[in-house]
C-alpha positions as CSV (number, residue, x, y, z in Angstrom):
1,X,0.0,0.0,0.0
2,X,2.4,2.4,0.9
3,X,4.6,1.8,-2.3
4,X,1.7,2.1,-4.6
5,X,1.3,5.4,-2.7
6,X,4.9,6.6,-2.8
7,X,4.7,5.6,-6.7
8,X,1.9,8.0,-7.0
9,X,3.6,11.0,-5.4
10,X,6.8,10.2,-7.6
11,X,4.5,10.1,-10.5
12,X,2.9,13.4,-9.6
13,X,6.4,15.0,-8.9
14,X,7.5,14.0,-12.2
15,X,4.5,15.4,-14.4
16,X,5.0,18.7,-12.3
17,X,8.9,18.7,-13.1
18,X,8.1,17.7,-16.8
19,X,5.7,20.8,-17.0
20,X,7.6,23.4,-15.3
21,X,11.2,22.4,-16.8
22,X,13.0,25.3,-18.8
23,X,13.5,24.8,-22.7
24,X,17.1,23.6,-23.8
25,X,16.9,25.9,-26.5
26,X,17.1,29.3,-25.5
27,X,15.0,31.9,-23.1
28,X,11.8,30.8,-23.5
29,X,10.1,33.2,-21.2
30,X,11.4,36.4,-23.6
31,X,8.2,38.5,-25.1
32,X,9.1,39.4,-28.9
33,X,8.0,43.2,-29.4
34,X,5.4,43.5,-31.6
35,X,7.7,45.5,-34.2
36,X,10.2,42.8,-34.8
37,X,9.9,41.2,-38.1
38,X,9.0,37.5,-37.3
39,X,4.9,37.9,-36.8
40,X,4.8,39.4,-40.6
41,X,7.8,36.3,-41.4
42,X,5.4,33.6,-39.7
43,X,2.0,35.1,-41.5
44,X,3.8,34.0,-44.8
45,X,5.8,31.5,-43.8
46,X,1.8,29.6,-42.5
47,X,0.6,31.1,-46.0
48,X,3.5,29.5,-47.7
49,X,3.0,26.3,-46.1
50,X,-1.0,26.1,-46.4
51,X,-1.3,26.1,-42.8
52,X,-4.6,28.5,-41.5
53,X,-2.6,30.9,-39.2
54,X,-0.4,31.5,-36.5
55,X,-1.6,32.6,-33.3
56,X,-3.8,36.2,-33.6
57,X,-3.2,36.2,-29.6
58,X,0.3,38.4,-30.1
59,X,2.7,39.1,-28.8
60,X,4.2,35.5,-28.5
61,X,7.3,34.4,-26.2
62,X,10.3,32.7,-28.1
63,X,8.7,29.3,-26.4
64,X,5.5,29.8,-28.4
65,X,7.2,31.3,-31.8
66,X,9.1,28.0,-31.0
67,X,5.7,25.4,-31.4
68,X,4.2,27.8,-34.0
69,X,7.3,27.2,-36.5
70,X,7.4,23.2,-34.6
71,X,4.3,23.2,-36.6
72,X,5.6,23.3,-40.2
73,X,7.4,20.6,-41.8
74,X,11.0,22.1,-42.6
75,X,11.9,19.5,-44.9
76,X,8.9,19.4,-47.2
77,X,9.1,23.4,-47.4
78,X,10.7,24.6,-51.2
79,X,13.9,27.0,-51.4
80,X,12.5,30.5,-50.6
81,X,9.9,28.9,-47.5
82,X,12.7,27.2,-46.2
83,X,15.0,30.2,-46.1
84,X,12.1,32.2,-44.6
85,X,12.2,29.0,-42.0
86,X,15.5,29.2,-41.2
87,X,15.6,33.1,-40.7
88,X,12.6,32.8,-38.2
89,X,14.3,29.9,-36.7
90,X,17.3,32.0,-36.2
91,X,15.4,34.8,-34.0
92,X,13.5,32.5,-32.2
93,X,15.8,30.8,-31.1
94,X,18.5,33.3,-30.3
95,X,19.5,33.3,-26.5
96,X,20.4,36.8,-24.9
97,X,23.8,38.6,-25.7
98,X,25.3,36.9,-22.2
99,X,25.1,33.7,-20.8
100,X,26.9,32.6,-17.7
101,X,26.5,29.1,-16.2
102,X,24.5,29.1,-13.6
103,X,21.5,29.9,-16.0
104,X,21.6,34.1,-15.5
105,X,21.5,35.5,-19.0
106,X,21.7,39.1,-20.1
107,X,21.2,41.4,-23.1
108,X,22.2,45.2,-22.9
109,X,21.6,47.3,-26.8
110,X,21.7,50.6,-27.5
111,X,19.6,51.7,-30.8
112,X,20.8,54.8,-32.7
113,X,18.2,56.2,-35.2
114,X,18.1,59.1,-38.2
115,X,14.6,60.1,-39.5
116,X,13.9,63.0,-41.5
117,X,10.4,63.4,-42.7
118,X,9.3,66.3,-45.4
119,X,6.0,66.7,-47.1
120,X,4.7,69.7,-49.0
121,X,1.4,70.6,-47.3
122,X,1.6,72.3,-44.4
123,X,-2.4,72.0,-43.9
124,X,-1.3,68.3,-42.7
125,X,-0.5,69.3,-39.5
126,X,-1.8,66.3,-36.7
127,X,-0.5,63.2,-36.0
128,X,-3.3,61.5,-37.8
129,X,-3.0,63.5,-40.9
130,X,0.7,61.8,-41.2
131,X,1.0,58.0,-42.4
132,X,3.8,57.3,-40.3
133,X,3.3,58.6,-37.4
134,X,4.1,59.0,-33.6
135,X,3.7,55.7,-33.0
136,X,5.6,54.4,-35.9
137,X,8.5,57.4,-35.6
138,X,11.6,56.0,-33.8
139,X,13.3,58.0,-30.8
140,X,17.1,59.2,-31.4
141,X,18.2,57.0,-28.6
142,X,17.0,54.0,-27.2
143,X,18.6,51.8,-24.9
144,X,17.0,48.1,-24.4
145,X,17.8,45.6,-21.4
146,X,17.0,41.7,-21.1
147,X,17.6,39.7,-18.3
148,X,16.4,35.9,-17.8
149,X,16.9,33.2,-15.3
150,X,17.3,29.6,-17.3
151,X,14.3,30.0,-19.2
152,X,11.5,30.5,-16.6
153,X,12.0,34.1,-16.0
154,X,12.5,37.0,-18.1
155,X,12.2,40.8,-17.6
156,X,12.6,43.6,-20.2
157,X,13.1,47.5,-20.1
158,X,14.0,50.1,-22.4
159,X,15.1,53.9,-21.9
160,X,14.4,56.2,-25.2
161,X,15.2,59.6,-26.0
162,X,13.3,61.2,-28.7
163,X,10.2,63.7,-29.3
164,X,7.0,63.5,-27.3
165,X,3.9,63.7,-28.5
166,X,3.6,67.2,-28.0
167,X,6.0,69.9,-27.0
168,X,6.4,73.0,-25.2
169,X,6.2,74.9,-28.7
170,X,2.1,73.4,-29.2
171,X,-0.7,75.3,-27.9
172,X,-3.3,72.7,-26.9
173,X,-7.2,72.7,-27.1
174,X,-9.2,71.7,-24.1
175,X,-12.9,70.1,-23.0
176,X,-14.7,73.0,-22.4
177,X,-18.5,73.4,-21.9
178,X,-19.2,72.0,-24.9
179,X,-16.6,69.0,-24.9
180,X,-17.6,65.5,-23.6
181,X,-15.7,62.4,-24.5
182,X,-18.6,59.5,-24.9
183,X,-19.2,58.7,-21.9
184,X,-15.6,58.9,-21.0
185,X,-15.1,62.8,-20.1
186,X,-17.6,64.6,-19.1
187,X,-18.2,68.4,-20.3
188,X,-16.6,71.1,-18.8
189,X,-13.6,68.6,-17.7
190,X,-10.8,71.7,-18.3
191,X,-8.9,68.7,-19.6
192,X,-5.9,69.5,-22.7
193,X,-6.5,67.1,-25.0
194,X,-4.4,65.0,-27.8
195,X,-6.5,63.4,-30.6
196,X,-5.9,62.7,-34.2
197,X,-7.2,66.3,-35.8
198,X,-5.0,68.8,-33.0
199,X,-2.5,70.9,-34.5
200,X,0.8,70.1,-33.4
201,X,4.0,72.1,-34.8
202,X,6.6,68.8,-35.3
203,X,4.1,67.7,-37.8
204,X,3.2,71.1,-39.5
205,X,6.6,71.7,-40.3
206,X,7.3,71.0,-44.8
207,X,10.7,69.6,-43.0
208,X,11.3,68.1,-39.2
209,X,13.6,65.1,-38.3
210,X,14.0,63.5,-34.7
211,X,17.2,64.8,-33.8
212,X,16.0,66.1,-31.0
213,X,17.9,69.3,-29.3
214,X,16.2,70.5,-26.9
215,X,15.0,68.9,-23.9
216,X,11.7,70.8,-23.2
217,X,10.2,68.2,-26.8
218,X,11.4,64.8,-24.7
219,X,8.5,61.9,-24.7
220,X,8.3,61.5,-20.9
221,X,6.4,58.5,-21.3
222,X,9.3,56.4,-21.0
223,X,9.8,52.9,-20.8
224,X,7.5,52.3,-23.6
225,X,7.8,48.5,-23.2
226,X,8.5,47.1,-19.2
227,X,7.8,43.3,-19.0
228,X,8.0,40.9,-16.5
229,X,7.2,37.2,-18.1
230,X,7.3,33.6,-16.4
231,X,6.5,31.0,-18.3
232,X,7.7,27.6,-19.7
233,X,6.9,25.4,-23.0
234,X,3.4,25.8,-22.9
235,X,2.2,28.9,-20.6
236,X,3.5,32.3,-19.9
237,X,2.1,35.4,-17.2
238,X,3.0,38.1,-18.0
239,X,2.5,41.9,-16.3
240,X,3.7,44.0,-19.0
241,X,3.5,48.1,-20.4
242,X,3.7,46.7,-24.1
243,X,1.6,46.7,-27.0
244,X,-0.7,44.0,-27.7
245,X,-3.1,42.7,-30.7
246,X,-5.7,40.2,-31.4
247,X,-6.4,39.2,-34.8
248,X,-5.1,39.7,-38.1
249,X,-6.6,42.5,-40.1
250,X,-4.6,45.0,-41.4
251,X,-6.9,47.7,-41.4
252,X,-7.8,47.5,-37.3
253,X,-8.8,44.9,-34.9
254,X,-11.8,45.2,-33.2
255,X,-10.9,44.1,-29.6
256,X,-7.5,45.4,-29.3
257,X,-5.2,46.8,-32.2
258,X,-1.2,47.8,-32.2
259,X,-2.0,51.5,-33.3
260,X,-1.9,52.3,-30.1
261,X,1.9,52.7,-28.5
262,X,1.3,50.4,-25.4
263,X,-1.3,48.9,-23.0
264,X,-0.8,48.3,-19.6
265,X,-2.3,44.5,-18.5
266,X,-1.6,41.4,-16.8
267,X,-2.0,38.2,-19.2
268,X,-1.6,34.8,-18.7
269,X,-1.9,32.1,-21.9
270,X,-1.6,28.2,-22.2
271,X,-1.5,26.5,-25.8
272,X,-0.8,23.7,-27.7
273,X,-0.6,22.6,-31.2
274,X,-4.6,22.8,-31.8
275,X,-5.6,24.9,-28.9
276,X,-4.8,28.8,-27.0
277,X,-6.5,29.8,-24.1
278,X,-5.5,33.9,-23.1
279,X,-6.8,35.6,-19.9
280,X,-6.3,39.2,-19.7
281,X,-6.6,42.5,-17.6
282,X,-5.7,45.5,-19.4
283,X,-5.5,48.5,-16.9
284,X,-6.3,52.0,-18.1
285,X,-5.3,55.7,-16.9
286,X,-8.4,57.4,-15.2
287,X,-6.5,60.7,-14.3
288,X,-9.4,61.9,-16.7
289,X,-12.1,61.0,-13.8
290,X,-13.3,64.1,-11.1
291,X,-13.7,61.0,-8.8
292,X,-11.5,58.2,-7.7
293,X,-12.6,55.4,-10.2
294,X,-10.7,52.3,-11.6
295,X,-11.4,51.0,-15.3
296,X,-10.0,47.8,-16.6
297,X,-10.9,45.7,-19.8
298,X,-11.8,42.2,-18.5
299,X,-11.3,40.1,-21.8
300,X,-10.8,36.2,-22.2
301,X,-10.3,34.1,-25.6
302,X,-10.0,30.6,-26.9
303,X,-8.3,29.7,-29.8
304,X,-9.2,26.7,-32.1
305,X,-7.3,24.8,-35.0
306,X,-8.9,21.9,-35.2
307,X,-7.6,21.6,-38.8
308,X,-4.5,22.6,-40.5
309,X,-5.9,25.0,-43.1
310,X,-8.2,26.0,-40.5
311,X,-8.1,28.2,-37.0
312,X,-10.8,31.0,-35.1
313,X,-11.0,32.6,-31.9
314,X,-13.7,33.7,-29.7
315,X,-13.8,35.7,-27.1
316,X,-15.5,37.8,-24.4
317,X,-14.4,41.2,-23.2
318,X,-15.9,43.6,-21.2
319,X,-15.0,47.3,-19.9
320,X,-15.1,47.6,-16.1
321,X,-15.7,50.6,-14.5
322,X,-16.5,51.4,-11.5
323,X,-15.0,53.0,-7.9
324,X,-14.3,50.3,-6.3
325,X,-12.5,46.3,-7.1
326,X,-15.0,43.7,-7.0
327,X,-12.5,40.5,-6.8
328,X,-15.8,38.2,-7.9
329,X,-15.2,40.0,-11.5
330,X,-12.2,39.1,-12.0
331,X,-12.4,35.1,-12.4
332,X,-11.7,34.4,-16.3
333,X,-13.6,31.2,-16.6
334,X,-17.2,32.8,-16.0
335,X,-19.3,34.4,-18.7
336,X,-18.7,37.8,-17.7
337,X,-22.0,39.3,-19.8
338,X,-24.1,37.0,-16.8
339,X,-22.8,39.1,-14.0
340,X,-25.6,41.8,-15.1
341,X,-23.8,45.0,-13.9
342,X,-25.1,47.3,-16.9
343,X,-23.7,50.5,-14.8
344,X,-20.2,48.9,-14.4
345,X,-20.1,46.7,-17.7
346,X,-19.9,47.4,-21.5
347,X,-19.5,43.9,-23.1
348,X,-18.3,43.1,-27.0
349,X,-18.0,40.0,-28.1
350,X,-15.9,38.7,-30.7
351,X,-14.8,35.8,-33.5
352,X,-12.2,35.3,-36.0
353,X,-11.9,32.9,-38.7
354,X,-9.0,31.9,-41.7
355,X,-8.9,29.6,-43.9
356,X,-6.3,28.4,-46.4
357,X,-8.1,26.3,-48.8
358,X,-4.5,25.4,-50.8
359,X,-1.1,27.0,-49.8
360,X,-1.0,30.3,-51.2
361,X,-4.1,31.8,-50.4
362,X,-6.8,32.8,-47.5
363,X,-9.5,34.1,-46.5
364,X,-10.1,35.7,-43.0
365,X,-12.4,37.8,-41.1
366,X,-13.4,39.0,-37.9
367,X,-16.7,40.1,-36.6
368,X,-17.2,42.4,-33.2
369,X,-21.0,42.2,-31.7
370,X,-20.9,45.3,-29.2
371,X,-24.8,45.2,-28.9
372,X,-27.8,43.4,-29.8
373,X,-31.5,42.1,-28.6
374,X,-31.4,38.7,-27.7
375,X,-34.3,36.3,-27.8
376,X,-37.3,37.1,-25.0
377,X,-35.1,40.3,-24.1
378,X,-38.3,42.4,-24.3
379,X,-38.0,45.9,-26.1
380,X,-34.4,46.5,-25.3
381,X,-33.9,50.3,-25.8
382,X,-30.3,49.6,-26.8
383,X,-29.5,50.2,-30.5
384,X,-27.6,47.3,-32.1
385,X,-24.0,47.8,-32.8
386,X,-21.4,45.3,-34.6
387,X,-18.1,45.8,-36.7
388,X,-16.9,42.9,-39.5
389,X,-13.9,42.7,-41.5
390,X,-13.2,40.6,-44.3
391,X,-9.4,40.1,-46.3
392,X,-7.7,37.4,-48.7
393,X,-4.1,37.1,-49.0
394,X,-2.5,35.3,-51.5
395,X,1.7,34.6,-51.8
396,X,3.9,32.7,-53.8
397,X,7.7,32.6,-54.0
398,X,9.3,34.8,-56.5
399,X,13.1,35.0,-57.4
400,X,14.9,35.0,-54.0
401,X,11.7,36.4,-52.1
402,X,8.2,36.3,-51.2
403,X,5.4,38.5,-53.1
404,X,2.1,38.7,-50.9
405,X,-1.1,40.6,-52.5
406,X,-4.2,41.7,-49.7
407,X,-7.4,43.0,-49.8
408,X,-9.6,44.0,-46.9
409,X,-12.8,45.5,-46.1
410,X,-14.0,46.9,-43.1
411,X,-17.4,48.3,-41.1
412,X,-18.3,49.4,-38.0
413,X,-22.1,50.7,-37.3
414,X,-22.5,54.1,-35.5
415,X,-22.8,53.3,-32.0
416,X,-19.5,50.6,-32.0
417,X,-17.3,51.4,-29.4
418,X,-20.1,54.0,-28.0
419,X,-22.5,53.7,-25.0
420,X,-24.3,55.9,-22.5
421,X,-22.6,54.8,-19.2
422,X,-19.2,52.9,-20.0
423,X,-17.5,52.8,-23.4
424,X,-14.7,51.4,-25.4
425,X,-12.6,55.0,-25.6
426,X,-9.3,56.0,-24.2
427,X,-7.4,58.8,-22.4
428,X,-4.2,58.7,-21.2
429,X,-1.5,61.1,-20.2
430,X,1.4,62.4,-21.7
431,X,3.5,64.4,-20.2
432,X,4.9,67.9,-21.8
433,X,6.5,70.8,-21.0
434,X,3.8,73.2,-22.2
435,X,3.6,75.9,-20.1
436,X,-0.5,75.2,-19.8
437,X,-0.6,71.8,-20.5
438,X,2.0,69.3,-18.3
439,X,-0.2,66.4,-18.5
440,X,-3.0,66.4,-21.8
441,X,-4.7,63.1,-22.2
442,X,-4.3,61.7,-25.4
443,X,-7.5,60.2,-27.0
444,X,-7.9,57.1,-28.5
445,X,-9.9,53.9,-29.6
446,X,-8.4,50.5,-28.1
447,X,-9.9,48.3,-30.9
448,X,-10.0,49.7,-34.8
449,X,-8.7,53.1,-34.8
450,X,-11.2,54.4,-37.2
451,X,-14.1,54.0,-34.2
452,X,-17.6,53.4,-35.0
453,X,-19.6,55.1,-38.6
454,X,-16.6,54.2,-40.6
455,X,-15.9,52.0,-44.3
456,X,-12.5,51.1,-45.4
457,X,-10.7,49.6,-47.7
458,X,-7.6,48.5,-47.9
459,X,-5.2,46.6,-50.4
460,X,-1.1,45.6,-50.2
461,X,1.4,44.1,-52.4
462,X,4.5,43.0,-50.6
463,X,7.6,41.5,-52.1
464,X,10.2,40.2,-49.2
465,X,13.5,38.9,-48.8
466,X,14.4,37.1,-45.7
467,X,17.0,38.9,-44.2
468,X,17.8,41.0,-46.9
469,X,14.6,44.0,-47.4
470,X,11.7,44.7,-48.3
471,X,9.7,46.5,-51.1
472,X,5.3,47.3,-50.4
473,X,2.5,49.5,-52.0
474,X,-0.3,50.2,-49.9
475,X,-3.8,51.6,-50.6
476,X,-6.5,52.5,-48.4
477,X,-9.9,54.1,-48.7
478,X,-11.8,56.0,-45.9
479,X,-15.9,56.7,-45.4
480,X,-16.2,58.2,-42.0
481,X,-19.5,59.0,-41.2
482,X,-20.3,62.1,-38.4
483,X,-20.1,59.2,-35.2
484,X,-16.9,59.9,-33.6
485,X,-15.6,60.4,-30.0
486,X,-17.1,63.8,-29.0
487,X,-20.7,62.7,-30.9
488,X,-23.1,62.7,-27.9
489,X,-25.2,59.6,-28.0
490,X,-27.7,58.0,-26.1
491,X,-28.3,54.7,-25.9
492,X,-32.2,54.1,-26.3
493,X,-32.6,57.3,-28.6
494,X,-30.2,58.4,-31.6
495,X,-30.6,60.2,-34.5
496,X,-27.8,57.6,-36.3
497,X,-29.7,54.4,-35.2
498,X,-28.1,51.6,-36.8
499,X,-27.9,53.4,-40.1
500,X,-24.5,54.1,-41.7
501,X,-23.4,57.9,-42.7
502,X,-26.8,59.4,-41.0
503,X,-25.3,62.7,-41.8
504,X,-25.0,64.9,-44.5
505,X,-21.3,65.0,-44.7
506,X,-19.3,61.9,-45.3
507,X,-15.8,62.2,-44.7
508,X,-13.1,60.9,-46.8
509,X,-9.7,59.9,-46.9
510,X,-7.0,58.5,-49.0
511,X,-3.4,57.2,-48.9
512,X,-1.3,55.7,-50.9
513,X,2.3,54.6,-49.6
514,X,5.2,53.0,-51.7
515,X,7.5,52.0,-48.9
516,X,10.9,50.2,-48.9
517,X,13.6,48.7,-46.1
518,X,17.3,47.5,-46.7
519,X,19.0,45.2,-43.8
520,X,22.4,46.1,-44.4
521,X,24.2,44.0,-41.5
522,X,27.9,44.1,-41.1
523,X,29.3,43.4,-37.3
524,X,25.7,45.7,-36.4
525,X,22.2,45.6,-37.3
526,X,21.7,48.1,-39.6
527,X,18.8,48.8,-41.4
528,X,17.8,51.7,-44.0
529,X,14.5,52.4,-44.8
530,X,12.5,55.1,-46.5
531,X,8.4,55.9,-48.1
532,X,6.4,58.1,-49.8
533,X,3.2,58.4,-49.3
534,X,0.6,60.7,-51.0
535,X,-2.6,61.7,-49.2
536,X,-5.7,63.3,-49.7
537,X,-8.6,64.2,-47.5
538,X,-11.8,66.1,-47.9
539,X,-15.8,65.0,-48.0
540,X,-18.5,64.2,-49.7
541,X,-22.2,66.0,-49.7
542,X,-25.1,63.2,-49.8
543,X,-27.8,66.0,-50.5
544,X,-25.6,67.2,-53.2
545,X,-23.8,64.5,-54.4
546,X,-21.0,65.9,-54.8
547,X,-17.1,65.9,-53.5
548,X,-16.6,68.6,-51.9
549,X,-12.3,70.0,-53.3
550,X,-9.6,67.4,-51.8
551,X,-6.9,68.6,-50.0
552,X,-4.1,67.1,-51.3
553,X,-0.3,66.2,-49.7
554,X,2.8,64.2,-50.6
555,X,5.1,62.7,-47.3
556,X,8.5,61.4,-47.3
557,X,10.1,59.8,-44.8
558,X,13.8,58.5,-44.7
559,X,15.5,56.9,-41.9
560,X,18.1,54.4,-41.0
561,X,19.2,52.5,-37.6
562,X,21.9,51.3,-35.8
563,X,22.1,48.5,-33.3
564,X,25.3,48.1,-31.0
């Protein structure tokens, strides 16, 4: 009896050990940033192979890049997949700079950059109103730290110096008596405000680069990406300040979308070959509130491939508000919709599907259900509100590289995003030495950035060589209807209902970018990269029919960086 029992408790220990083991191959545990080059390498390397897709759940850890790739067959792969293969294998499975050998490893980088950006119309003068952006613009300086113990724990920092998102030479607007944010900021709030139309003198300027001079224009929000990640070969927590993005579409995801710089959460994921599951808590500023108030998104996802050409995700996500922490809220596994707090709660829920119905090509979408009347629900003075998106890619190997072609379409109704009590908006503060303005909250949607009332389209051709560069045209199309983030709606009464471009004036937007990068390498990593972009913007009458005159501007940017 009592060896049958001690052979149970070895047993046990064993499984444990097995589970919680590091990787031999490098630091598992280590969060790849969003901007590095193997999530776009992995979407055609799965394209390639006629695989559905990799994980929409990103970012990954090397461990998980490392059972993605796992999943293709190497061998069976032709020249040009294979050497796409080998370059992702390369970065996944790269250990830190330092190793020592009692498992401590450490990285330490410092990343130079040159950008100059001209463009010819001055009228273009908002972040928004620029292609690449301040999210996309790289800081003068960064400096980048790793640290990991064996591959179990990891922790990452960074220190940048470069331009903020405004300066001490802009003159801010503010929510005055007329100014509510949905249901975000109420009216008369005094706050200064950032959004995508204000004015702001860096991108006025025909010429402006980001060697910065002066230290009154430093970004203050600094470390953009602070991570703390334990994990193993099949689940990772992590409490990060990083950016983060479910789904694939290249226009905007619904739930949460990498065109914003960072979110702030706490995240914990398991998976396996045919299965993800994600929990997550994404903590948001609320230095906006005249009362002490806390505001989380409460979100969790499950990811399916039950077949190899095929994989979707559901989930369920919900924006908590409220002025106190309710801990029964905070347990992932219940349907958090049930818990029937319409003053603390906004729900959306959420699906995404690809397919690959031969290597080469897929289809994918994603749908967003923000509101709707269930069966027996009774007259439900809630309008309905829903976003869908819908692409194909298709990619074949060409010379030495890949060549990828997209198109994508995508809708959100009016009231997306929007409700009466707790909505899906953004505001968070960046800091600036603007002699009325030290801390402005910047404005934003935390799904597609385009918000609710809004058509685009979008189309891509990429050609890419592994390790080598990059050449891509882009093309998208905006109809943005009147619905945006200072648009006073109610709930159970709206003039836009659940009809698309209610008002008079539909606005429009244009962009066309021809954009290139060249990895030159030597002992560093150095890469030099440059676009143009040409963009108009203006509207469109519906009682007239008629375009109102397009204001037109042409963007450069040019820009190389070193890594030492």
């Amino acid at each position: 009896m009592r060896t049958a029992f001690l052979k149970r408790i070895v047993l046990c220990l064993g499984v444990f050990i097995a589970f919680v083991l590091p990787l031999p191959a490098s630091v598992g545990a280590q969060v790849i940033p969003l901007a590095s080059s193997v999530y776009e390498d992995m979407d055609l390397l799965y394209l390639l192979a006629g695989k559905g897709t990799p994980s929409g759940s990103r970012p990954w850890t090397k461990a998980e890049a490392q059972a993605i790739l796992g999943s293709v067959r190497k061998e069976s792969l032709q020249a040009v997949a294979h050497s796409l293969y080998t370059s992702i294998q390369k970065k996944v499975e790269a250990p830190l700079r330092w190793n020592f050998s009692d498992g401590f490893s450490l990285s330490a980088y410092a990343d130079v950059s040159v950008e100059n950006y001209i463009h010819s119309n001055s009228e273009f003068s908002s972040y928004g109103a620029w292609d690449y952006s301040y999210v996309d613009r790289k800081p003068l300086v960064r400096l980048r730290l790793d640290m990991a113990v064996s591959d179990f724990f990891y922790t990452y920092s960074d220190l940048q110096y470069g331009y903020g998102l405004h300066t001490k030479d802009d003159t801010l607007d503010y929510l005055d008596a007329n100014d509510s944010v949905g249901a975000l900021i109420p009216a008369n709030s005094g706050l200064y405000y950032v959004d995508e139309n204000t004015k702001l003198v860096q991108y006025e300027k025909w010429y402006a680069n980001n060697i910065i001079t002066s230290t009154t224009h430093i970004d203050f929000q600094t470390p953009k990406r602070s991570v703390i990640s334990l994990g193993s070969e099949r689940w990772n927590a992590t409490f990060s300040r990083d950016r983060i993005s479910w789904g694939n579409s290249k226009i905007g995801n619904f739930i949460l979308d990498d065109h914003v710089d960072f979110h702030e959460y706490l995240r914990f994921t398991t998976y396996s070959e045919y299965f993800k599951y994600e929990a997550l808590v994404v903590f948001f500023d609320t230095y906006h509130a005249s009362t002490s108030i806390l505001r989380m998104l409460l979100a969790h996802r499950l990811e399916f491939r039950p077949w190899s050409k095929v994989s979707f995700a559901v989930s369920e996500n919900v924006m908590y508000q409220d002025d106190k922490l309710d801990l029964r809220f905070l347990n992932p596994s219940f349907i958090f919709h049930n818990l029937n707090e319409r003053n603390k709660f906004n729900a959306i829920a959420h699906i995404e599907l690809a397919y690959v119905p031969f290597a080469g090509f897929r289809l994918y979408g994603q749908f967003a259900l923000d509101q709707a009347v269930a069966p027996n629900e009774g007259d439900n003075p809630e309008l309905p509100a829903w976003g869908m998106s819908l692409g194909a890619d298709y990619a074949a190997a060409f010379a030495q590289g890949v060549l990828q072609s997209s198109i994508e379409a995508s809708m959100t109704l009016p009231h997306m995003y929007r409700r009466d009590i707790v909505d899906f908006l953004m505001a968070r503060r960046y800091a600036g030495l603007n002699t009325n303005a030290w801390n402005a909250v910047k404005l934003d949607y935390i799904g597609s950035p385009y918000g609710g009332d809004a058509l685009v389209l979008h189309a891509r051709t990429l050609y890419k060589v592994a390790d080598e560069g990059s050449l891509s045209l882009a093309v998208t199309g905006v109809l943005k209807g009147g619905v945006d983030m200072f648009t006073v709606l109610d709930d159970s009464s709206s003039e836009y209902g659940t009809t698309m471009f209610s008002d008079d004036v539909i606005h429009t937007s244009f962009i066309a970018t021809l954009a290139g990068a060249l990895d030159v390498g030597f002992s560093t990593a150095w890469q030099v990269y440059a676009q143009v972009s040409v963009l108009a913007k203006g509207s469109y009458l519906q009682s007239q029919q008629a375009f109102n005159p397009h204001t037109w501007d042409v963007q450069f940017v040019m820009g190389t960086t070193f890594s030492f």
